[in-house]
N, C-alpha and C positions, 0 to 999 in steps of 0.2 A: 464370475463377471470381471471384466479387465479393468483395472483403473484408464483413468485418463492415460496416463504416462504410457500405459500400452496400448493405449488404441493410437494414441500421438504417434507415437513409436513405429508401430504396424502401416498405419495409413503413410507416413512422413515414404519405409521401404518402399511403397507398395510404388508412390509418386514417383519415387528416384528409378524405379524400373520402369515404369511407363511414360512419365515426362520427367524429363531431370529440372526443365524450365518452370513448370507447375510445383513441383516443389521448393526451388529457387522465390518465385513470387511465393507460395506458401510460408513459407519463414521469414523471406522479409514483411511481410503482412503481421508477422506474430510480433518481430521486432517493434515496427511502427506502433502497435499496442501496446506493448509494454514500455514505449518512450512515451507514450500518450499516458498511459497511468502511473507514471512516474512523475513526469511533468503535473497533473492534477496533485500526484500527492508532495511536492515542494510547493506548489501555489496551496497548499493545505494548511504547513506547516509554516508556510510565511505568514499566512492571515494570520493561524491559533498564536504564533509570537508575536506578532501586529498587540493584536490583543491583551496576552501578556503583558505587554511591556505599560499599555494602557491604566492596566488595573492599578490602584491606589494600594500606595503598601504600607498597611497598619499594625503594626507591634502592640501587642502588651508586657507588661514586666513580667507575668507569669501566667501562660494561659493553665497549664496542667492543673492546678488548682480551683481553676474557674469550670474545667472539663467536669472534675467528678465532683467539686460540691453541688454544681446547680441540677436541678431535677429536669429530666429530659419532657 
């Protein structure tokens, strides 16, 4: 069974022999997708540090102490 990569591969020749323009739009299609799921994952990564930055930040003098004495 072929991976992705070779059926991508296979089909991408198979275009550039029969339409050079059909596989021209075929790539820039994959392009535009992968600027699309790039774009969602920085609007991701802005929110989760949005957020971040939100959260209250509380210390103790020593948690490791607190970790294994208390009972889970």
């Amino acid at each position: 069974m072929a991976t992705i990569e070779e059926e991508a591969a296979k089909r991408m020749a198979l275009a550039k022999k029969l339409n050079p323009w059909m596989a021209i739009d075929y790539l820039e299609s994959v392009v535009e997708m992968q600027a699309a799921e790039i774009a969602a994952l920085k609007s991701r990564i802005a929110e989760l540090e949005r957020e971040l930055t939100s959260w209250p930040i509380e210390y103790e003098d020593d948690v490791s102490e607190k970790l294994f004495l208390e009972p889970v």
